[in-house]
Backbone as CSV, one residue per row, in Angstrom:
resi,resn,N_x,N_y,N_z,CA_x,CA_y,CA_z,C_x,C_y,C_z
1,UNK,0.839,-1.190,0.000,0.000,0.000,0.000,0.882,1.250,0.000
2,UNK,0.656,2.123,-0.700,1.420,3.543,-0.733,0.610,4.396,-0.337
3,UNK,1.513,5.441,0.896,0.934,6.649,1.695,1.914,7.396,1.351
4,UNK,0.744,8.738,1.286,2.067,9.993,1.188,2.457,10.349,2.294
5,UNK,3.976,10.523,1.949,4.852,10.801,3.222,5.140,12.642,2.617
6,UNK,5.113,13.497,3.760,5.864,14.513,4.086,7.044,14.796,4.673
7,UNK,7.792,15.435,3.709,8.839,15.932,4.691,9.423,17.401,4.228
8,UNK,9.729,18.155,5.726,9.910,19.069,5.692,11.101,19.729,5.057
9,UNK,11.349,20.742,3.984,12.551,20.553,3.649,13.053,22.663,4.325
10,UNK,12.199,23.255,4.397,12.507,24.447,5.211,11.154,24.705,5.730
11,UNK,11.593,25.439,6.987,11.000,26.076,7.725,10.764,27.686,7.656
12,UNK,10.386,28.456,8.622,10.265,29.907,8.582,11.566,30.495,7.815
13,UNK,12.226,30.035,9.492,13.760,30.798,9.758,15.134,29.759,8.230
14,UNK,14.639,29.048,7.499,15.083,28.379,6.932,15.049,29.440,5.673
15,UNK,14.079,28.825,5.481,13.540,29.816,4.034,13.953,31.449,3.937
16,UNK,13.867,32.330,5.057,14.325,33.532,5.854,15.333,32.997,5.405
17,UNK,16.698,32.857,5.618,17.815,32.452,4.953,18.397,32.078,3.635
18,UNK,17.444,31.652,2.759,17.422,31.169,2.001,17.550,32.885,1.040
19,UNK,16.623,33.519,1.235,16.041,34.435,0.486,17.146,35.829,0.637
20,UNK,17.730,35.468,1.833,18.596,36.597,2.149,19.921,36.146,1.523
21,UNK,20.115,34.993,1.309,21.216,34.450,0.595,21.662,34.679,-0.897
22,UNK,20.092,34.643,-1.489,20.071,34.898,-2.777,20.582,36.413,-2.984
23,UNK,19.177,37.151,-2.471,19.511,38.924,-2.123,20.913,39.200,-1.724
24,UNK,22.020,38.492,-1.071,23.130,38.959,-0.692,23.827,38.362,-2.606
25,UNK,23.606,37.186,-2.785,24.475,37.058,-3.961,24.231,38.095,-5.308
26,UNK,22.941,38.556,-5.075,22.291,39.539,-6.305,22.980,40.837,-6.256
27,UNK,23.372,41.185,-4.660,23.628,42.500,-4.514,25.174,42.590,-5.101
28,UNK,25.821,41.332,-4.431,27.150,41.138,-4.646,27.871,41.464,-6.281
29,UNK,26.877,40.665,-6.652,27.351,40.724,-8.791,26.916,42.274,-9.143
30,UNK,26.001,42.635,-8.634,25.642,43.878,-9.383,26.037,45.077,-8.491
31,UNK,26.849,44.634,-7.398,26.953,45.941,-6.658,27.254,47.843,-7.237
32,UNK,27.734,47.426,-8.360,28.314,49.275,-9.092,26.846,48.886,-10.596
33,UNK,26.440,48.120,-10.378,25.276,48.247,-11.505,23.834,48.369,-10.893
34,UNK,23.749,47.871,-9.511,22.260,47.469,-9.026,21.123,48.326,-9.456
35,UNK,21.660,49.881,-9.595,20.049,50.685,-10.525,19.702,50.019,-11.988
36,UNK,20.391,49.652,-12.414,20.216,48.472,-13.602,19.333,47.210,-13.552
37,UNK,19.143,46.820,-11.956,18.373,45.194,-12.081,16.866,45.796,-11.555
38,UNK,16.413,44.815,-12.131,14.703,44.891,-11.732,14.318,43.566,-11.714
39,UNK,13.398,43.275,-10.941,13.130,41.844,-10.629,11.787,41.459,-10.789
40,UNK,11.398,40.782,-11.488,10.037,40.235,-11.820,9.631,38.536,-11.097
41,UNK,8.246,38.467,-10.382,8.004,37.584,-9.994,7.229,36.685,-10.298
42,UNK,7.196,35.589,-10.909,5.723,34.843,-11.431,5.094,34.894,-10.847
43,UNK,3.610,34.712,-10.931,2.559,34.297,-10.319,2.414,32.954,-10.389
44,UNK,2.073,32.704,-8.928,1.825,33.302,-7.356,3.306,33.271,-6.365
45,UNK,4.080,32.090,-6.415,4.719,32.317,-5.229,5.900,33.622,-5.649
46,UNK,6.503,33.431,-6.706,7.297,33.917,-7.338,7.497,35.750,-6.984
47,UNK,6.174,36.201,-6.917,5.757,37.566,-6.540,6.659,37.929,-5.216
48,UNK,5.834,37.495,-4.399,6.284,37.690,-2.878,7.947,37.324,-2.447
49,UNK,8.082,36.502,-2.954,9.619,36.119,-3.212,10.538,36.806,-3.563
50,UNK,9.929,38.162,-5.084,11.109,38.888,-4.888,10.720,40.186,-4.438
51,UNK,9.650,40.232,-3.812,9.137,41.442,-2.525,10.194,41.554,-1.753
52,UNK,10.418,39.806,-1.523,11.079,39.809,0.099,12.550,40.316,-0.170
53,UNK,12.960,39.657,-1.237,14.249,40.131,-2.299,14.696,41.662,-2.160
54,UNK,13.646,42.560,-2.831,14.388,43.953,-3.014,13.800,44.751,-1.314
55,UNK,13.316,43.599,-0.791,12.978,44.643,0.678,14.337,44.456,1.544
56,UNK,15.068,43.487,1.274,16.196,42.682,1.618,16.972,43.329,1.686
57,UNK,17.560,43.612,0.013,18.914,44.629,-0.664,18.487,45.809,0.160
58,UNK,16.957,46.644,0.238,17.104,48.153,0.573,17.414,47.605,1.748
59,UNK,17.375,47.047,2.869,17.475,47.141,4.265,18.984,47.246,4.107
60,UNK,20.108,46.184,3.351,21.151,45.978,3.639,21.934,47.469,2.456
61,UNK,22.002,47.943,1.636,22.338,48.693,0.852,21.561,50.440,0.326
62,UNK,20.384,50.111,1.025,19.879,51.418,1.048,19.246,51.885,-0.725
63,UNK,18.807,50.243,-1.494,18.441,50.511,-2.886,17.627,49.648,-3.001
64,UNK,16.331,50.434,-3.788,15.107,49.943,-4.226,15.280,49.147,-5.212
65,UNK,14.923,48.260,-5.818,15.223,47.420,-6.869,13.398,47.457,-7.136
66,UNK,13.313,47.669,-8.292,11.414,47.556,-8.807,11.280,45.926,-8.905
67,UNK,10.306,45.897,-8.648,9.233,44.506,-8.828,8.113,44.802,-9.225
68,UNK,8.089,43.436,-10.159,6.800,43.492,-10.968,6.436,42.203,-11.031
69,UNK,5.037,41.782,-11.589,4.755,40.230,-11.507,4.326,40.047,-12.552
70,UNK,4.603,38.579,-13.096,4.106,38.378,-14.490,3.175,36.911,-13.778
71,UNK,2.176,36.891,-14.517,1.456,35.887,-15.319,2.051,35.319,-16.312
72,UNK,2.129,33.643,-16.296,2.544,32.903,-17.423,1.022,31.873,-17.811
73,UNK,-0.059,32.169,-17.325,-0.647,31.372,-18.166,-1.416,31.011,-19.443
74,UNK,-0.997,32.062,-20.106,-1.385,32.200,-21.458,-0.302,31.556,-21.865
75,UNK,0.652,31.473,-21.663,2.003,31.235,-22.205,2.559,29.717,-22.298
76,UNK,1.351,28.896,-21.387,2.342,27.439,-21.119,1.613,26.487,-22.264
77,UNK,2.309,26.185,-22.759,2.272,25.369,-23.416,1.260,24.142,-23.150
78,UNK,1.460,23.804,-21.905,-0.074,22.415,-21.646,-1.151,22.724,-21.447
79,UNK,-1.859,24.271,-21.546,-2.572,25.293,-21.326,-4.100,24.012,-21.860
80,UNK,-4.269,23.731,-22.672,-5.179,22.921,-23.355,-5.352,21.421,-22.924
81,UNK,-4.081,21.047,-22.299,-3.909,19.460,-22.038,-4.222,19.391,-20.607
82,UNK,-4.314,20.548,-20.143,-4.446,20.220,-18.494,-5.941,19.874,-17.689
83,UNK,-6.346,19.357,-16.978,-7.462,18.671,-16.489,-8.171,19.948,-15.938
84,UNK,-7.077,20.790,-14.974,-7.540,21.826,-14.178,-7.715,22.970,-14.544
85,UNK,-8.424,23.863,-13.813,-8.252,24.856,-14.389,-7.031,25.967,-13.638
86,UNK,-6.693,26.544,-14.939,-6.024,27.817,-14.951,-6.130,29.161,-14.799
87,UNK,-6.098,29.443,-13.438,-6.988,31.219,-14.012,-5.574,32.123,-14.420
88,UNK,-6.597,33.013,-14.791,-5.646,34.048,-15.776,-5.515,35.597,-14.440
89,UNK,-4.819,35.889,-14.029,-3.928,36.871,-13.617,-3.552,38.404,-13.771
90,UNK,-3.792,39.318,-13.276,-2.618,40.506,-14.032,-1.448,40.340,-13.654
91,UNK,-0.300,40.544,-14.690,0.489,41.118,-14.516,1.033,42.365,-14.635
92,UNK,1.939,42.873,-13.727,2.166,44.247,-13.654,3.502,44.353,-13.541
93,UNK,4.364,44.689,-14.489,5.753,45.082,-14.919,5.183,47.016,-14.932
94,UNK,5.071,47.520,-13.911,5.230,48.805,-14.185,6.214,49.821,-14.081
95,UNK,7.263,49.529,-14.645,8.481,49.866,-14.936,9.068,49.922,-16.191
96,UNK,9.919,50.325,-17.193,10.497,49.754,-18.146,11.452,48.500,-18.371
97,UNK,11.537,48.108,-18.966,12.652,46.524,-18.560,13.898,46.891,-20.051
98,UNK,13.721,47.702,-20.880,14.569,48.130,-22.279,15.843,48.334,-21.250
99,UNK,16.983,47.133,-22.192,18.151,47.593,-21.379,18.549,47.254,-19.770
100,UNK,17.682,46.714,-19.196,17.537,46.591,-17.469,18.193,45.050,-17.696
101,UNK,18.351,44.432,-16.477,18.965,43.361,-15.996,17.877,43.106,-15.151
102,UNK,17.142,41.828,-15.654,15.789,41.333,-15.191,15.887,39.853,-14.546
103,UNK,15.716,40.298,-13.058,15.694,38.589,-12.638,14.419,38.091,-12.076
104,UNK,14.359,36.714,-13.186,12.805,36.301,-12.969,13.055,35.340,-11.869
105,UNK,11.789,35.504,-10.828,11.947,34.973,-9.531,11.087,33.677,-9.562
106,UNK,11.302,32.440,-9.148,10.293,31.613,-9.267,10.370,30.758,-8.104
107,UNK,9.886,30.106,-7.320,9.603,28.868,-6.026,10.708,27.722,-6.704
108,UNK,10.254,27.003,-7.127,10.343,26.072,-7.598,10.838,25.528,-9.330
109,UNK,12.050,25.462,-9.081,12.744,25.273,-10.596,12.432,22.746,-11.093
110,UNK,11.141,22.666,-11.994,11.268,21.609,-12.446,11.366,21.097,-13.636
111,UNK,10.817,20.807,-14.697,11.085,20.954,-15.797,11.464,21.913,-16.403
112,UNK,11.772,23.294,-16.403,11.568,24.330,-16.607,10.940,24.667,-17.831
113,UNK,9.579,24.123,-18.066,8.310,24.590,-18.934,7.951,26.224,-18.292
114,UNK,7.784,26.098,-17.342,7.190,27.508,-16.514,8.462,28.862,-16.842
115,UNK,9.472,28.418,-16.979,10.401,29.672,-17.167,10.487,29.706,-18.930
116,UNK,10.051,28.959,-19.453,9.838,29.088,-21.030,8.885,29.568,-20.970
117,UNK,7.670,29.922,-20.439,6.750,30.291,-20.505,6.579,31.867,-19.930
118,UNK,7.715,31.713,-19.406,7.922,32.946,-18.387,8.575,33.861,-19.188
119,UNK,9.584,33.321,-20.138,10.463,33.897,-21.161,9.921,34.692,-22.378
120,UNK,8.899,33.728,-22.524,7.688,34.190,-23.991,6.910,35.792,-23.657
121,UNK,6.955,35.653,-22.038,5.449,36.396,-21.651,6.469,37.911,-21.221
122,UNK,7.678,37.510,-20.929,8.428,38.832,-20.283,8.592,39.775,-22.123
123,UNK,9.079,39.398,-22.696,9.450,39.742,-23.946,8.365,40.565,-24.729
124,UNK,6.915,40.721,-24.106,6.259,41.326,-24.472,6.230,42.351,-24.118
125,UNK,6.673,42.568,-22.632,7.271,44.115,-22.337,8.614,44.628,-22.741
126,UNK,9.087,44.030,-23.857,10.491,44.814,-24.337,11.997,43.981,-24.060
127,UNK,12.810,44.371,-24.422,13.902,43.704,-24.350,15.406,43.840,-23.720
128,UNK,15.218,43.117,-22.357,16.486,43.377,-21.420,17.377,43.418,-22.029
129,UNK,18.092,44.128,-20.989,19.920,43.683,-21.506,20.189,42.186,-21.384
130,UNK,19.546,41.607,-20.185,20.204,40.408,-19.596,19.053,39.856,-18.871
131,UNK,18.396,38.606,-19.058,17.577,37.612,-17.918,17.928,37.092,-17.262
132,UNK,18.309,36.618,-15.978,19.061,35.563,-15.313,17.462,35.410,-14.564
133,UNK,17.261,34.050,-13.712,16.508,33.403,-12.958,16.929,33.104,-11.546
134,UNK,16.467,33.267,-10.667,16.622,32.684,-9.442,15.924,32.312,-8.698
135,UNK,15.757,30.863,-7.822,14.822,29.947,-7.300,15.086,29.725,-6.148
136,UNK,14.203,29.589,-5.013,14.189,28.985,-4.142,14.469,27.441,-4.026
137,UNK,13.961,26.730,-4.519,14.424,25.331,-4.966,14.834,24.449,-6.687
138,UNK,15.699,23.850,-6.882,15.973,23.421,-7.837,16.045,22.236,-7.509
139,UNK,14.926,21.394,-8.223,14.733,19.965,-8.043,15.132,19.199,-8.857
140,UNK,15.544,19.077,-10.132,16.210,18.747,-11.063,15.094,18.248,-11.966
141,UNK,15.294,17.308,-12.849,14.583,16.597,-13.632,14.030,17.343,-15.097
142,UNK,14.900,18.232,-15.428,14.672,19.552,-16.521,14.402,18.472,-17.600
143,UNK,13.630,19.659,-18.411,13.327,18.913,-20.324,13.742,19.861,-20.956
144,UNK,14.149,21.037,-19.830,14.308,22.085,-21.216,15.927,22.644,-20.967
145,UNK,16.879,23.211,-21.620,17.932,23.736,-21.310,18.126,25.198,-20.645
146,UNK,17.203,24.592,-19.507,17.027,26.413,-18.451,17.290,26.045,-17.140
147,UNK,18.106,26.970,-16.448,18.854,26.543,-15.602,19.425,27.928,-14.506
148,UNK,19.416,28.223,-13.581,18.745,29.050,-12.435,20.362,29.770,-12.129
149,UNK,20.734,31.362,-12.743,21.545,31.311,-11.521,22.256,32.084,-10.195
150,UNK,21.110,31.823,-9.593,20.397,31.559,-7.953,19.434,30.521,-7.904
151,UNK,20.324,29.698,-6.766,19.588,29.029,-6.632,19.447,28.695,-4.771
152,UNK,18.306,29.031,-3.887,18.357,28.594,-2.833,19.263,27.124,-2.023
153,UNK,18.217,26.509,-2.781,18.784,24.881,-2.289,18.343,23.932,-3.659
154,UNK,19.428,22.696,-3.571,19.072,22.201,-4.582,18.517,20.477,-3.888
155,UNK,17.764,19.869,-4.469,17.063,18.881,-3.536,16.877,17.772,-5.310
156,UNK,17.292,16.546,-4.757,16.958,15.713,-5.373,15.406,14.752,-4.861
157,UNK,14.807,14.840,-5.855,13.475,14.105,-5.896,13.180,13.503,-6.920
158,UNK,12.010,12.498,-6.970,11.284,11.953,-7.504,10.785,12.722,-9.038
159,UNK,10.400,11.828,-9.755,9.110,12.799,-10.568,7.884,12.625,-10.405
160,UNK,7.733,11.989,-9.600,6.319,11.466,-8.882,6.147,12.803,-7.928
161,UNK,7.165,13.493,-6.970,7.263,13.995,-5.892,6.672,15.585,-6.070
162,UNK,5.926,16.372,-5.334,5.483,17.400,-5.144,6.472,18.246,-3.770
163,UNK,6.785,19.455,-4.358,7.349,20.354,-3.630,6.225,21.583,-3.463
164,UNK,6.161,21.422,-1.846,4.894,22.450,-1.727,5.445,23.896,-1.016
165,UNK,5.455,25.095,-1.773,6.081,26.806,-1.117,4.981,27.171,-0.679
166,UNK,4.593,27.156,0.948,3.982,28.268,1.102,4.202,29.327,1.774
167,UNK,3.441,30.509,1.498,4.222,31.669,1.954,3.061,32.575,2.639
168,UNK,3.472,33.141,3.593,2.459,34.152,4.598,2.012,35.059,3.678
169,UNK,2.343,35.422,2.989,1.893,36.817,1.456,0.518,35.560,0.498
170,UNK,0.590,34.712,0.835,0.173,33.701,-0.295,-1.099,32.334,0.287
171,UNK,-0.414,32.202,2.061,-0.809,31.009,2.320,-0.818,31.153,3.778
172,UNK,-0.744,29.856,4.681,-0.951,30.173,6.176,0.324,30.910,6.692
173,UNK,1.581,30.189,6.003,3.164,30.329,7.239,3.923,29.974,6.085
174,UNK,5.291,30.550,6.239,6.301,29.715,5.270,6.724,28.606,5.673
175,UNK,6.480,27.885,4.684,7.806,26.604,4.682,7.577,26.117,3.399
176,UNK,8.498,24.982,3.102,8.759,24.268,2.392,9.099,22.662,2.145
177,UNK,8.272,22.452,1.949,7.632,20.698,1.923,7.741,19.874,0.675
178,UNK,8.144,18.752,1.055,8.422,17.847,-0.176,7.077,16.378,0.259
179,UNK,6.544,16.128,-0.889,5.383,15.681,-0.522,5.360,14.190,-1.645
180,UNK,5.707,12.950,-1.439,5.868,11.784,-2.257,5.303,10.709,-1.887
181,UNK,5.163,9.880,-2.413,4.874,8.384,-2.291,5.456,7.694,-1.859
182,UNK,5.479,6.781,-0.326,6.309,6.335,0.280,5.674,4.661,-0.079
183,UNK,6.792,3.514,-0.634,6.398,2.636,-0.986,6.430,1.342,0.116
């Protein structure tokens, strides 16, 4: 008989770390460029993620970094094949991105269908200098040649396995849960 097993892979103060880690490596590369980066968040977790991001840098450096959130679901590709439904979103890039250094923020890096999708949908507001991605988790198991770089933690799983982000902006509490079939 198979039960799903949970296990915890961060907590509050985990994830809190996680995010300040990234924000310290973002600040680090771009330190004499940082009015240059702007950070965009998918919808849903992706948003709040890089809230926490440029609230991060201003505390530690005294610089606003803009955020904006995109919607990818016009954009994914299984849009038609999927059982569930999809709702559709605003996104709000209210900023310019021509020329900017744009890092798309996402939870969870897995196939990376969602950052192809993410790629299609940013490009409609104009054309960075530079995209880079950065994730809270990178689980591996890619189909596509996209690849994160920031990356929180990297966690080997299943493809059976569900990684669940939730976030106080989004959900009850943060953490971060890995959720599989225990045989």
């Amino acid at each position: 008989m198979n039960k799903n097993k949970s296990q915890i892979i961060c907590d509050s103060k985990e994830l809190t770390k996680i995010i300040n880690q990234i924000s310290s490596q973002i600040q680090k590369k771009y330190s004499n460029k940082i009015q240059n980066v702007v950070l965009i968040g998918i919808l849903s977790a992706g948003y709040p993620i890089a809230q926490r991001i440029s609230k991060e840098v201003f505390k530690n450096i005294s610089v606003n970094i803009p955020v904006g959130k995109l919607d990818i679901a016009i954009y994914r590709d299984d849009l038609l094949a999927r059982e569930d439904f999809v709702p559709i979103r605003e996104s709000d890039i209210p900023f310019d991105i021509e020329n900017k250094i744009v890092i798309l923020i996402d939870d969870v890096l897995f196939h990376g269908r969602t950052i192809r999708a993410a790629l299609n949908g940013l490009l409609d507001f104009g054309s960075p200098k530079a995209i880079e991605l950065a994730v809270l988790i990178d689980r591996g198991h890619k189909e596509l040649p996209i690849f994160a770089n920031y990356i929180g933690k990297e966690i080997k799983t299943n493809k059976t396995d569900y990684i669940n982000v939730s976030l106080v902006e989004i959900g009850d509490k943060d953490s971060i849960v890995l959720e599989g079939l225990k045989k």
